[in-house]
DSSP file (Angstrom, degrees, kcal/mol; ACC not computed):
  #  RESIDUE AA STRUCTURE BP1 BP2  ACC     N-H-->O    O-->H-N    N-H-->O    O-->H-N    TCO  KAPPA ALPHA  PHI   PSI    X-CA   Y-CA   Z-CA
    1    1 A X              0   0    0      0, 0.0     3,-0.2     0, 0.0     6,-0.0   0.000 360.0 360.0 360.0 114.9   -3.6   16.2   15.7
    2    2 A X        +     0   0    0      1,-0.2     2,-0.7     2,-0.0     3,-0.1   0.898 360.0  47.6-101.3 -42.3   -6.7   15.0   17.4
    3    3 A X    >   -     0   0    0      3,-0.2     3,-0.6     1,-0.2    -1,-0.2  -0.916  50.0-179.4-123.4 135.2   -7.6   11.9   15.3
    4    4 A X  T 3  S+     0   0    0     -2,-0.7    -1,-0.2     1,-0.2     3,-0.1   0.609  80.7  61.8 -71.8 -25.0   -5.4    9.5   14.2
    5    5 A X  T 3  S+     0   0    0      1,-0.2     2,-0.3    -3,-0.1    -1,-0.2   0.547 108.4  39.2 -95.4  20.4   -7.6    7.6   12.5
    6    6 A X  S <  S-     0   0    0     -3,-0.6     2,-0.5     2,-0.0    -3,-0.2  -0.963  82.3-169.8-148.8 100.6   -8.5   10.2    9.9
    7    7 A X        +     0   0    0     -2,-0.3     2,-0.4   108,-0.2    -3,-0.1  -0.872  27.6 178.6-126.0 150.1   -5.5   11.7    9.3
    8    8 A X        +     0   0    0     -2,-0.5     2,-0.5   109,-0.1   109,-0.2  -0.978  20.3 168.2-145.1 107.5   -4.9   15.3    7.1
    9    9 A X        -     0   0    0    107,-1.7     2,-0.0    -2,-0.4     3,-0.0  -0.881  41.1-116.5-116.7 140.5   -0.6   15.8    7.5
   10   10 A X    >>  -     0   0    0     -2,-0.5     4,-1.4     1,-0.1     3,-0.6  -0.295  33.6 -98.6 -69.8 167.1    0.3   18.8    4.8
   11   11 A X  H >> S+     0   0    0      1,-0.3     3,-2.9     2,-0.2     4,-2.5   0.993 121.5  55.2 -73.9 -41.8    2.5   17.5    2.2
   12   12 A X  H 34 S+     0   0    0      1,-0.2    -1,-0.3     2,-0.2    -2,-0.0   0.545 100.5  54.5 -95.3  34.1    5.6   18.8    3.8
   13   13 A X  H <4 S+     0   0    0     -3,-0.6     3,-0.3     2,-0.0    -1,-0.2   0.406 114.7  53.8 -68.6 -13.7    5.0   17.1    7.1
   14   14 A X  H X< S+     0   0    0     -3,-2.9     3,-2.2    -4,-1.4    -2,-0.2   0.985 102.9  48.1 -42.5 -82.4    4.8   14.2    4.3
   15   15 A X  T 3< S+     0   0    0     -4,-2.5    -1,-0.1     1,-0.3    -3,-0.1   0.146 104.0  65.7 -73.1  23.5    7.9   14.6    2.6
   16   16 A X  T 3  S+     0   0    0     -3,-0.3    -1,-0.3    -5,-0.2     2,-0.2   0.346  82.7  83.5-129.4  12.4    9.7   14.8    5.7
   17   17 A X  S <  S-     0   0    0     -3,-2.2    -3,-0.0     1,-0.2     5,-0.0  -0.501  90.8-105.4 -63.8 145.3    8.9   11.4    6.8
   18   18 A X     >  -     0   0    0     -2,-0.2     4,-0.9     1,-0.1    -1,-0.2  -0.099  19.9-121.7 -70.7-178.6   11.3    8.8    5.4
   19   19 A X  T  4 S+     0   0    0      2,-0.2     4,-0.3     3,-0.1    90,-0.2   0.225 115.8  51.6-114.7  34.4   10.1    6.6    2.7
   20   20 A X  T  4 S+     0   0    0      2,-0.1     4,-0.4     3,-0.1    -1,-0.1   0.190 115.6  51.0 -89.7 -25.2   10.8    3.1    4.8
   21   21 A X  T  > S+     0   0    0      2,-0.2     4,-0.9     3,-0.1    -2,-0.2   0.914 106.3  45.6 -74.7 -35.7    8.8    5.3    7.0
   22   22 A X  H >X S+     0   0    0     -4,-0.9     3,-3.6     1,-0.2     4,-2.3   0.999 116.4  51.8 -41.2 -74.9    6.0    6.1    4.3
   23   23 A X  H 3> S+     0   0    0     -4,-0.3     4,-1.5     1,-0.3    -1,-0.2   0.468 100.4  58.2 -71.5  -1.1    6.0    2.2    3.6
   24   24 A X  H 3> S+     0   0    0     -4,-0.4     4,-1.3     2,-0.1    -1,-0.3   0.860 108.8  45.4 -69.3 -39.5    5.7    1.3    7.1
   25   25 A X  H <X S+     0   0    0     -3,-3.6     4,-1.6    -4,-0.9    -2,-0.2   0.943 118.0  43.8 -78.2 -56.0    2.2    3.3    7.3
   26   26 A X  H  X S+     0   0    0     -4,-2.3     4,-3.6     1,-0.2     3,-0.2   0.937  98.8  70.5 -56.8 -35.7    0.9    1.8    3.8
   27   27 A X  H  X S+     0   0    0     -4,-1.5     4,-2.2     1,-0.2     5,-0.3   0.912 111.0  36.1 -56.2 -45.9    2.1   -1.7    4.8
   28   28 A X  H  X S+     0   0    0     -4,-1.3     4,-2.4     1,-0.2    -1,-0.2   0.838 112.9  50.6 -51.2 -40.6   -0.8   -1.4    7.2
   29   29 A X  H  X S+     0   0    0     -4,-1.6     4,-3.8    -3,-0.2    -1,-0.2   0.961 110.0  61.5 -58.7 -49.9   -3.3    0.5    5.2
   30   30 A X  H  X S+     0   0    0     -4,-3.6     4,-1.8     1,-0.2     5,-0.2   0.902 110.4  39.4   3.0 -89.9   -2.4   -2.4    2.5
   31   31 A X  H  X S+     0   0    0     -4,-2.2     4,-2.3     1,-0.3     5,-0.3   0.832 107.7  55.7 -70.3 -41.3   -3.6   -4.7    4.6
   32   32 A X  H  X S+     0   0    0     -4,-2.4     4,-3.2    -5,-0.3     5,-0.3   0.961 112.8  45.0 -51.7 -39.2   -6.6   -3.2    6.2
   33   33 A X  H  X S+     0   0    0     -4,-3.8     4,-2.0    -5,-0.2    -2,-0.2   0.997 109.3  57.3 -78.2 -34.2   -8.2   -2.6    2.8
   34   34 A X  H  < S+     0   0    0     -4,-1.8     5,-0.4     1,-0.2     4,-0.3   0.915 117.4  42.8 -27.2 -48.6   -7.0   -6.6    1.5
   35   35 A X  H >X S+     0   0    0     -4,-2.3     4,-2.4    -5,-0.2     3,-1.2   0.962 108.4  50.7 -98.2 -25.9   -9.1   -7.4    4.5
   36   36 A X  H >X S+     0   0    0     -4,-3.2     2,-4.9    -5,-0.3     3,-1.5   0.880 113.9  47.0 -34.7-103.2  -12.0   -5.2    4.3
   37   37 A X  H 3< S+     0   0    0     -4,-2.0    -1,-0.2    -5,-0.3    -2,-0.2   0.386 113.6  47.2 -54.5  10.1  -12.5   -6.4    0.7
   38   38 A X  H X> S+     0   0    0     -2,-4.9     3,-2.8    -3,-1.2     4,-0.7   0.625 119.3  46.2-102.7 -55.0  -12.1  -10.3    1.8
   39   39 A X  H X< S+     0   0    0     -4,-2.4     3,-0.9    -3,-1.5    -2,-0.2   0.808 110.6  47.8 -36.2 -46.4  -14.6   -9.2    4.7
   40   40 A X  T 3< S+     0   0    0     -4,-0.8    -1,-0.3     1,-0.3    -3,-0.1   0.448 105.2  60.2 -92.0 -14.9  -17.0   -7.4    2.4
   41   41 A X  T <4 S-     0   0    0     -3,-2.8    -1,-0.3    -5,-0.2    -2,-0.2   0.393  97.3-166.0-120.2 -10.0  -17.1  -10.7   -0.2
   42   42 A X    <<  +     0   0    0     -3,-0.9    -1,-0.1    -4,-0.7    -2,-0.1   0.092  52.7  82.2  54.7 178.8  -18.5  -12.9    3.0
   43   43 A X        +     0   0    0      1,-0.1     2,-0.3    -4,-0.1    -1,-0.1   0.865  64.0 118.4  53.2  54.7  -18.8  -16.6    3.5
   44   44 A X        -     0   0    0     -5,-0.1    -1,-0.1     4,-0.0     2,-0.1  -0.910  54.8-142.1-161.1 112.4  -15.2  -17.2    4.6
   45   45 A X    >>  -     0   0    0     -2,-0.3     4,-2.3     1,-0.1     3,-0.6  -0.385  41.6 -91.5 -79.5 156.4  -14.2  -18.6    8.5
   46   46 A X  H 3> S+     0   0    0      1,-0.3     4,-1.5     2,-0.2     5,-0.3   0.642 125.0  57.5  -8.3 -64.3  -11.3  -17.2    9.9
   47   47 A X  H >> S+     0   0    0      2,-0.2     4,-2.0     1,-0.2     3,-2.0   0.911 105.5  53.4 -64.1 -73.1   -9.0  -19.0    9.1
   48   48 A X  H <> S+     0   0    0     -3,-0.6     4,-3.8     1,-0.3    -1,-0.2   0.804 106.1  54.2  33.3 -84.8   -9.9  -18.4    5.4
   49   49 A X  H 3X S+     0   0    0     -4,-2.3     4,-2.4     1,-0.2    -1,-0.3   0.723 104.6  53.8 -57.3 -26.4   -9.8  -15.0    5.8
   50   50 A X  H <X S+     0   0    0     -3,-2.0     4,-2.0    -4,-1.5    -2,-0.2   0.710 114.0  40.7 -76.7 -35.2   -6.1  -15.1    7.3
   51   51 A X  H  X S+     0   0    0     -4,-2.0     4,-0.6    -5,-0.3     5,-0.2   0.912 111.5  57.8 -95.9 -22.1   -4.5  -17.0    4.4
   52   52 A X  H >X S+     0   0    0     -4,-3.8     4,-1.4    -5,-0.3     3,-1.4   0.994 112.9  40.3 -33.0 -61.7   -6.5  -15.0    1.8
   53   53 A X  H 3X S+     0   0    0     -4,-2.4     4,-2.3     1,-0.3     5,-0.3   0.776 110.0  58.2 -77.0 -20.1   -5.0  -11.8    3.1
   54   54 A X  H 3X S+     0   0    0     -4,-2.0     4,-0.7     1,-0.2    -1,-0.3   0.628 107.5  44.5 -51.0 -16.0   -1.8  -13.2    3.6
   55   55 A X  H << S+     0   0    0     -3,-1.4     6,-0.3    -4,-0.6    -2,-0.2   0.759 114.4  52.9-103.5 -21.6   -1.5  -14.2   -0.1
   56   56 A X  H  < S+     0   0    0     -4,-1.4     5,-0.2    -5,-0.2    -2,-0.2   0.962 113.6  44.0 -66.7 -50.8   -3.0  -10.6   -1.0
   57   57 A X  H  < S+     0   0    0     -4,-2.3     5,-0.4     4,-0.1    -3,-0.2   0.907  83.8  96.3 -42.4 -48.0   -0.3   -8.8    1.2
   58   58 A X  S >< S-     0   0    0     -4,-0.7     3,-1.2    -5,-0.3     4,-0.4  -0.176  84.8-104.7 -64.9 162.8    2.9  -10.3    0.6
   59   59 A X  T 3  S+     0   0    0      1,-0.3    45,-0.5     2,-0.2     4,-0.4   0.204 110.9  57.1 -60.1  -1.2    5.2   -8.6   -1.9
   60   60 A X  T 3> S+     0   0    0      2,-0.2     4,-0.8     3,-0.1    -1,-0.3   0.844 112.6  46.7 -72.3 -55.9    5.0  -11.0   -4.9
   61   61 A X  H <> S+     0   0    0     -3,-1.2     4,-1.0    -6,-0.3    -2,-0.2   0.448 107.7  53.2 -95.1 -10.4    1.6  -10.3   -4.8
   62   62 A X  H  > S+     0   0    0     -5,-0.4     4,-3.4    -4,-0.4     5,-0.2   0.757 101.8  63.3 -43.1 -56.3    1.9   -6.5   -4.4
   63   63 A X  H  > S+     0   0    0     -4,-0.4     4,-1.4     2,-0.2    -2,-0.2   0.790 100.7  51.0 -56.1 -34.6    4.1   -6.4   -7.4
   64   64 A X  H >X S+     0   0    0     -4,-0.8     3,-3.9     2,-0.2     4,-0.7   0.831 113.9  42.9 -71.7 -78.9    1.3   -7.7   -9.6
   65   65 A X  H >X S+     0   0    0     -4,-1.0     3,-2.5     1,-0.3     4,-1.6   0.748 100.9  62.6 -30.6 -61.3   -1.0   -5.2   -8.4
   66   66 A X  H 3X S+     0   0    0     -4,-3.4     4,-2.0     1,-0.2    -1,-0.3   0.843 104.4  62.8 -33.2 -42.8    1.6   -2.2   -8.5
   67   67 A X  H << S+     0   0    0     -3,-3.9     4,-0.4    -4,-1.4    -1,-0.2   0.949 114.6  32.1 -52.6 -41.1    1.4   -3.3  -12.8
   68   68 A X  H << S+     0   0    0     -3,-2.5    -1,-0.3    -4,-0.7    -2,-0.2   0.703 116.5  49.8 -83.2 -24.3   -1.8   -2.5  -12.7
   69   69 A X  H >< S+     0   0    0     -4,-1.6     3,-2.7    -5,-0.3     4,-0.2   0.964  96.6  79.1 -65.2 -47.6   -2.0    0.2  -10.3
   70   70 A X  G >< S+     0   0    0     -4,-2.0     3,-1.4     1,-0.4    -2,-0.1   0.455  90.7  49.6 -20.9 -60.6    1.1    2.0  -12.3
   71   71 A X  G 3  S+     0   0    0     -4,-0.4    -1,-0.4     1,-0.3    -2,-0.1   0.246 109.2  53.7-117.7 -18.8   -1.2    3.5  -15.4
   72   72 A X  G <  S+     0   0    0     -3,-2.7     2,-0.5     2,-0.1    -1,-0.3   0.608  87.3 102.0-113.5  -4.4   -3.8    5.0  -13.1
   73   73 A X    <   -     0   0    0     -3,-1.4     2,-0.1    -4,-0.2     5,-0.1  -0.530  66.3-123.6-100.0 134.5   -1.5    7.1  -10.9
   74   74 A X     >  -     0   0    0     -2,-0.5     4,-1.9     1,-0.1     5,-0.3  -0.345  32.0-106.4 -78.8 164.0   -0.8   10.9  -11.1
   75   75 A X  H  > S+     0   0    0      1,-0.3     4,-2.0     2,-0.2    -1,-0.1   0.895 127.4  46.5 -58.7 -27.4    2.7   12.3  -11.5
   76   76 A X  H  > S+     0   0    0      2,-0.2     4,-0.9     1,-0.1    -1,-0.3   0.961 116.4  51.7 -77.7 -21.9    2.7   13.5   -7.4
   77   77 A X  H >> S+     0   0    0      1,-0.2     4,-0.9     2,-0.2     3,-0.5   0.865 110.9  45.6 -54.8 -48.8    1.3    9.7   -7.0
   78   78 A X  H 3X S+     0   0    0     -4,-1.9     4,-2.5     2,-0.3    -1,-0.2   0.676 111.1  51.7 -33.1 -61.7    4.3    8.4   -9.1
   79   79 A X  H 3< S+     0   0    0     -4,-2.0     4,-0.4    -5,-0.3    -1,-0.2   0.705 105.6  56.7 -71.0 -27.5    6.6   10.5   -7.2
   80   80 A X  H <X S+     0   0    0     -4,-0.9     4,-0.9    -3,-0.5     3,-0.5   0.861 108.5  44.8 -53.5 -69.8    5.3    9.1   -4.2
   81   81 A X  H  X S+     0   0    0     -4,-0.9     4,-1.8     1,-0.2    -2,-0.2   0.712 105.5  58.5 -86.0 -10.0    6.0    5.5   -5.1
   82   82 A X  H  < S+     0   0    0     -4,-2.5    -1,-0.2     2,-0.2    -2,-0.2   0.799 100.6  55.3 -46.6 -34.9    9.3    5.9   -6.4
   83   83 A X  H >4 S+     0   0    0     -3,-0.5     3,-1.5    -4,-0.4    -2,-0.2   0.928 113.1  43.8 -61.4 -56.6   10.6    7.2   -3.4
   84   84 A X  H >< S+     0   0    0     -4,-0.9     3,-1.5     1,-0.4    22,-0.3   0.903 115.5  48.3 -77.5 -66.7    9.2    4.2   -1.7
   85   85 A X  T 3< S+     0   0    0     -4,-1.8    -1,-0.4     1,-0.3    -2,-0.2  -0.019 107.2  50.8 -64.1   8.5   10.5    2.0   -4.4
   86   86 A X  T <  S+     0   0    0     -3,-1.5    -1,-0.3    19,-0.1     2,-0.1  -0.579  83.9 135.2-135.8  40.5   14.3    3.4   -4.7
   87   87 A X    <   -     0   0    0     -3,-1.5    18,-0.0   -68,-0.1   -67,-0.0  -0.436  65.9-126.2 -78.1 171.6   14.5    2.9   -0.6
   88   88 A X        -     0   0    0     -2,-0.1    -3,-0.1    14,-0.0   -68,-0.1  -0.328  38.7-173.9-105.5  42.6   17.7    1.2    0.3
   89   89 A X        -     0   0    0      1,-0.2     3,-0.1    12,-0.0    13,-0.0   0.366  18.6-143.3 -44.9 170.2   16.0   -1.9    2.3
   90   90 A X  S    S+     0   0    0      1,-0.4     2,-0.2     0, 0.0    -1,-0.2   0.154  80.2  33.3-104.9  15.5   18.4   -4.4    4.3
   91   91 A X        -     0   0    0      2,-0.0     2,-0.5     7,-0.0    -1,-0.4  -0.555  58.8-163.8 163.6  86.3   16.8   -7.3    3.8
   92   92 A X        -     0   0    0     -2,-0.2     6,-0.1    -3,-0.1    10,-0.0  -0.982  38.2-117.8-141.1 102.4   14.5   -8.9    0.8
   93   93 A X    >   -     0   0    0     -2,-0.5     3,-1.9     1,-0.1     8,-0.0  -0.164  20.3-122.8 -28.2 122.9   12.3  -12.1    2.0
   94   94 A X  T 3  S+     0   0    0      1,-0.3    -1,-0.1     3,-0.0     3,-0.1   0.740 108.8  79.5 -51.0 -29.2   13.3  -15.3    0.1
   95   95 A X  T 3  S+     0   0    0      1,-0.1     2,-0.3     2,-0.0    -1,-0.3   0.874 101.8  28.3 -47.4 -40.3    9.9  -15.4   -0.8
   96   96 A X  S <  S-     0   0    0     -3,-1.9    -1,-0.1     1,-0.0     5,-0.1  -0.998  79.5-102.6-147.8 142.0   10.6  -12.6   -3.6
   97   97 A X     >  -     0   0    0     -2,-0.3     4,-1.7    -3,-0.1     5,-0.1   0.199  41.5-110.4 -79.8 158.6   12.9  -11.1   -5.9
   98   98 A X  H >> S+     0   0    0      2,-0.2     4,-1.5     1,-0.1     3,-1.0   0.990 119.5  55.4 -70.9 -34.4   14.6   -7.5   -4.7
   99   99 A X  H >> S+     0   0    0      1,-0.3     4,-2.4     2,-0.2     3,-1.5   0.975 105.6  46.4 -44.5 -74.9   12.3   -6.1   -7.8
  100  100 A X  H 3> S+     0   0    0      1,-0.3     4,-1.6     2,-0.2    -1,-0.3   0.743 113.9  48.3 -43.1 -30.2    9.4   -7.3   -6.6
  101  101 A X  H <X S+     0   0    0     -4,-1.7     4,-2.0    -3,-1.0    -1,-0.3   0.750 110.8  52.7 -66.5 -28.6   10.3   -5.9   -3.1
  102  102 A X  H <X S+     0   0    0     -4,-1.5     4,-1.7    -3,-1.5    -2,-0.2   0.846 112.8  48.2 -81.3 -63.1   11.2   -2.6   -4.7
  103  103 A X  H >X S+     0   0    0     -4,-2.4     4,-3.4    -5,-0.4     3,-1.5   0.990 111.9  39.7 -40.2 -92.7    8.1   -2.8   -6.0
  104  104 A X  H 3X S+     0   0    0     -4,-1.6     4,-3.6   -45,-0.5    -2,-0.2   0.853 115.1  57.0 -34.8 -46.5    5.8   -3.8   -3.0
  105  105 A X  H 3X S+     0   0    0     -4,-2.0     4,-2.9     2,-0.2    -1,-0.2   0.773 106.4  52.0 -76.6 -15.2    7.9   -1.3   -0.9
  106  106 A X  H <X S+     0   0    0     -4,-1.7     4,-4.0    -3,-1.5   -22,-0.3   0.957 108.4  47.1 -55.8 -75.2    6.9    1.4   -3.6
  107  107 A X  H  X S+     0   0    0     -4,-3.4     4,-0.7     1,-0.2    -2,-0.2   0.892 108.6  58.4 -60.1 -49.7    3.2    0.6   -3.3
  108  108 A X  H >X S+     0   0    0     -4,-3.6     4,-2.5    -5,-0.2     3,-1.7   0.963 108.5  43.6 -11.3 -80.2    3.7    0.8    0.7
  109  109 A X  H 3X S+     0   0    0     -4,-2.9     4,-3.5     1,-0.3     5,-0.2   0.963 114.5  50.8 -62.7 -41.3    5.1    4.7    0.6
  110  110 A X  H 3X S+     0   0    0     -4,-4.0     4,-1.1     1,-0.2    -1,-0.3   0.685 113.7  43.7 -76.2  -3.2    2.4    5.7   -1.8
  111  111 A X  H <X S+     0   0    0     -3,-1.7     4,-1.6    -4,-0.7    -1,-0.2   0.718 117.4  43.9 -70.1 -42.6   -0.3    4.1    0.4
  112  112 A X  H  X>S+     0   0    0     -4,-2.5     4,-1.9     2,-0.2     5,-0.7   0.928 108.5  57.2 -74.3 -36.1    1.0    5.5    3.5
  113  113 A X  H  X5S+     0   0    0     -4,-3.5     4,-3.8    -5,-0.3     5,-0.4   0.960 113.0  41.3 -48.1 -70.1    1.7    8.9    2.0
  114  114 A X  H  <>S+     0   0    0     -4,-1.1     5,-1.3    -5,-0.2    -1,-0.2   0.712 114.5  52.6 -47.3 -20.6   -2.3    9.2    0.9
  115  115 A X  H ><5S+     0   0    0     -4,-1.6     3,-2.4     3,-0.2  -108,-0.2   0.980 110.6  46.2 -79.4 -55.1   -3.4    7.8    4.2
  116  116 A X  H 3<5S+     0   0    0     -4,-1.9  -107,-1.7     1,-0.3    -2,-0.2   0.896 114.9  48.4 -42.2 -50.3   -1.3   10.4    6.0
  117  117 A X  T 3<<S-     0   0    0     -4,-3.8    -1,-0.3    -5,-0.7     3,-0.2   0.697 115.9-118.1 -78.1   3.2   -2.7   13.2    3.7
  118  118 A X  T < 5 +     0   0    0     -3,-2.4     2,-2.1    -5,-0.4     3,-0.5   0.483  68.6 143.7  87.4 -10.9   -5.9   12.0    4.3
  119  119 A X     >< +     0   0    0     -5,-1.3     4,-0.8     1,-0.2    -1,-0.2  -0.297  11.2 145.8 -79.1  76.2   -6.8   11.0    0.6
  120  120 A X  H  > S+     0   0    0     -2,-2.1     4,-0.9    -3,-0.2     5,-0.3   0.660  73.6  65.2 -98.2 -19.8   -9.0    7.5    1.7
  121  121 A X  H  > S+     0   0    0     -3,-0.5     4,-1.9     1,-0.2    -1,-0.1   0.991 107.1  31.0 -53.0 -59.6  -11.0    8.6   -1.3
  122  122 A X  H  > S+     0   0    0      2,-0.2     4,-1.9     3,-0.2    -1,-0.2   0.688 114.7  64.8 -75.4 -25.5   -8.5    8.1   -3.5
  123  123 A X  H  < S+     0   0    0     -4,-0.8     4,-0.3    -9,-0.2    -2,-0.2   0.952 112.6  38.2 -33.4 -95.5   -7.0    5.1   -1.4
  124  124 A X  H  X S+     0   0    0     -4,-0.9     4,-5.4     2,-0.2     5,-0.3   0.536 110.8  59.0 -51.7 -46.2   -9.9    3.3   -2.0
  125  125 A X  H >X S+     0   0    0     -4,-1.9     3,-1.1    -5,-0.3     4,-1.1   0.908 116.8  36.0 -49.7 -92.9  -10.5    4.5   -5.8
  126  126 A X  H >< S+     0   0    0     -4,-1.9     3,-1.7     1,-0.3     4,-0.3   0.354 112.3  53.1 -34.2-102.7   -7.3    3.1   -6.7
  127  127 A X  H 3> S+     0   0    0      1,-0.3     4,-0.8    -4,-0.3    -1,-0.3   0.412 117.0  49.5 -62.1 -59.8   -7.2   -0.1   -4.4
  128  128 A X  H XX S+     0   0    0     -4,-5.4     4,-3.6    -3,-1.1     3,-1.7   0.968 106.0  52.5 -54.0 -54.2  -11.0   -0.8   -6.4
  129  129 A X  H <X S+     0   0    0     -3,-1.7     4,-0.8    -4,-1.1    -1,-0.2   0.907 112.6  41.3 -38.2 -60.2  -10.0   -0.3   -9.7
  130  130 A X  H 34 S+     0   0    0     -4,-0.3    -1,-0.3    -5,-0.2    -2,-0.2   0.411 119.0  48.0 -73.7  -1.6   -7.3   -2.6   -9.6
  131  131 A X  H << S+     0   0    0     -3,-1.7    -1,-0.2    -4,-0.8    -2,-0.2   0.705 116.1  42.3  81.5 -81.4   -9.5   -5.1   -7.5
  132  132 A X  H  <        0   0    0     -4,-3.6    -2,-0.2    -5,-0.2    -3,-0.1   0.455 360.0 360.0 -77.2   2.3  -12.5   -4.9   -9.8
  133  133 A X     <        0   0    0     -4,-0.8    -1,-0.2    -5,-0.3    -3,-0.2   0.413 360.0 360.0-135.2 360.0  -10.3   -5.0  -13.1
């Protein structure tokens, strides 16, 4: 692997990653595209921008999306976030219910899985659609 920031893993170097490990990779892709698309809407000081994305990120607010994502996703997508979403986590933030974590941690593996295959096309298709509808 020579760049990390384009990254093309075959699917079973995928599916042989964990899926707390998956959802570690999306929680970051998550958030990079939340803040691209606060970035990309302008007129918003720092500060702004920090509690925006904070309120996009967190897992209540995952959980919405995932309804919406849900309906657009193909059956390896699906398979993807299930994995993610039947982890066995330690731990569920008081902020949100373990569904809603389940959830969120769902939308995590299947983000990190496509960033890891390389699939920003299809990142980004999904993550607009649900964005622009």
């Amino acid at each position: 692997m020579e760049n990390y920031f384009k990254m093309n893993l075959s699917k079973q170097e995928i599916d042989a990653i964990s899926n707390l490990g998956l959802a570690h990779m999306g929680d970051c892709v998550f958030e990079i595209l939340c803040r691209g698309y606060l970035c990309a809407q302008g007129g918003k000081n720092v500060g702004k921008l920090h509690s925006d994305t904070i309120q996009m990120v967190k897992a209540t607010s995952q959980a919405k999306f995932v309804d919406k994502l849900l309906p657009l996703l193909t059956e390896e997508e699906l398979s993807y976030y299930r994995r993610g979403k039947n982890s066995h986590v330690h731990a569920v933030p008081k902020s949100c219910t373990p569904a809603e974590y389940a959830k969120a941690t769902g939308l995590e593996a299947l983000f990190g899985a496509l960033y890891l295959a390389g699939r920003t096309d299809r990142l980004n298709e999904l993550f607009k659609n649900v964005m622009e509808n």
